[in-house]
N, C-alpha and C positions, 0 to 999 in steps of 0.2 A: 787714293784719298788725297782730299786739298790740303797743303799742309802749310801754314802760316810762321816764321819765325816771331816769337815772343817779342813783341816791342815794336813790331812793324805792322806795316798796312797791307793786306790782300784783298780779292776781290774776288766772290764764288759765282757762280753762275748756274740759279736751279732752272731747270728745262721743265714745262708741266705740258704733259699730254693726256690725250684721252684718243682711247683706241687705236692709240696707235703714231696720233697725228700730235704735233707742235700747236696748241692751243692759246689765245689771249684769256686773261681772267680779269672781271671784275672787282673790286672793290680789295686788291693786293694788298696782304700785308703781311710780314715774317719778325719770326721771332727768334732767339738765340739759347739753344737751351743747354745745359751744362749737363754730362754724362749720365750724372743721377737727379735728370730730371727736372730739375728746379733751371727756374727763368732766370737768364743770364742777363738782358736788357729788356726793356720795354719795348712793345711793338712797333716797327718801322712800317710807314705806309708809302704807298708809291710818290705822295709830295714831299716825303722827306729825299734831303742828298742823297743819306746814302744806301737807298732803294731805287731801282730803276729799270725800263722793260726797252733791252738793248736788241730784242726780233721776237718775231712772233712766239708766243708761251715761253719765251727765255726773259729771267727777271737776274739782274745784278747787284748784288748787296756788299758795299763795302768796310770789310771788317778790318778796325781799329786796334789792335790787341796793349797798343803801349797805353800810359797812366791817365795821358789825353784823352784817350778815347775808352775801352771797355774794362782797361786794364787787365788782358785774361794770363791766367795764371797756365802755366804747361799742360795740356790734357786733350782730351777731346771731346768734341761741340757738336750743335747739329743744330742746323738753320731749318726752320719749318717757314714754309711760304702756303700760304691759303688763299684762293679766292672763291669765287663765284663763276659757275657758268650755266648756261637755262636752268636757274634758280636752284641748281646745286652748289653745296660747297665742294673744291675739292683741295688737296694738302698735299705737299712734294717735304720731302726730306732728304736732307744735303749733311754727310756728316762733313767735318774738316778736324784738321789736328792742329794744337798750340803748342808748336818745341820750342825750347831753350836752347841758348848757341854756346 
C-alpha cells in the first residue's frame, strides 16, 4: 500500500488495463474517496496539475495531504480513476494510507 506522511505531498500512480494490456482512456477523471465512502475532493480531470497520463494507461495524481492542499486527516483513501474506452466506461481503484509522524 502507498503510504503518504500527513502534511506532505505524494504521488500514486493507477495503471488501467483491460485483458490484460496497459490501456489509454478517454475523457479521465479521479476522485478521492475517504474509507467510509464519502468524497474527499472534487473530481480532478486530466487538464488539471495534479492529474496526468505519465505512459500508456498509467495516469498520475498528486496528493496534497497538508492544510494547503486536501488537508487529510491520518487514515486511509482510495483514488478512483474512470474513463472511457470503445464507448465503455471503465474504473481502477488505488487504495493509499495518511500516517502521522
Amino acid at each position: 500500500m502507498i503510504v503518504i506522511i500527513q502534511g506532505s505531498t505524494g504521488t500514486i500512480d493507477v495503471v488501467t488495463t483491460i485483458d490484460g494490456t496497459a490501456t489509454d482512456l478517454t475523457s479521465v477523471t479521479a476522485k478521492i474517496y475517504a474509507s467510509d465512502k464519502t468524497t474527499v475532493e472534487e473530481t480532478y480531470t486530466i487538464s488539471d496539475a495534479e492529474l496526468s497520463k505519465t505512459d500508456t494507461g498509467t495516469y498520475q495524481l498528486i496528493v496534497d495531504t497538508s492544510s494547503a492542499g486536501l488537508d487529510l486527516d491520518a487514515g486511509r483513501y482510495y483514488i478512483e480513476l474512470s474513463g472511457t474506452y470503445n464507448t465503455k466506461t471503465y474504473l481502477d481503484r488505488e487504495a493509499f494510507e495518511v500516517r502521522f509522524v
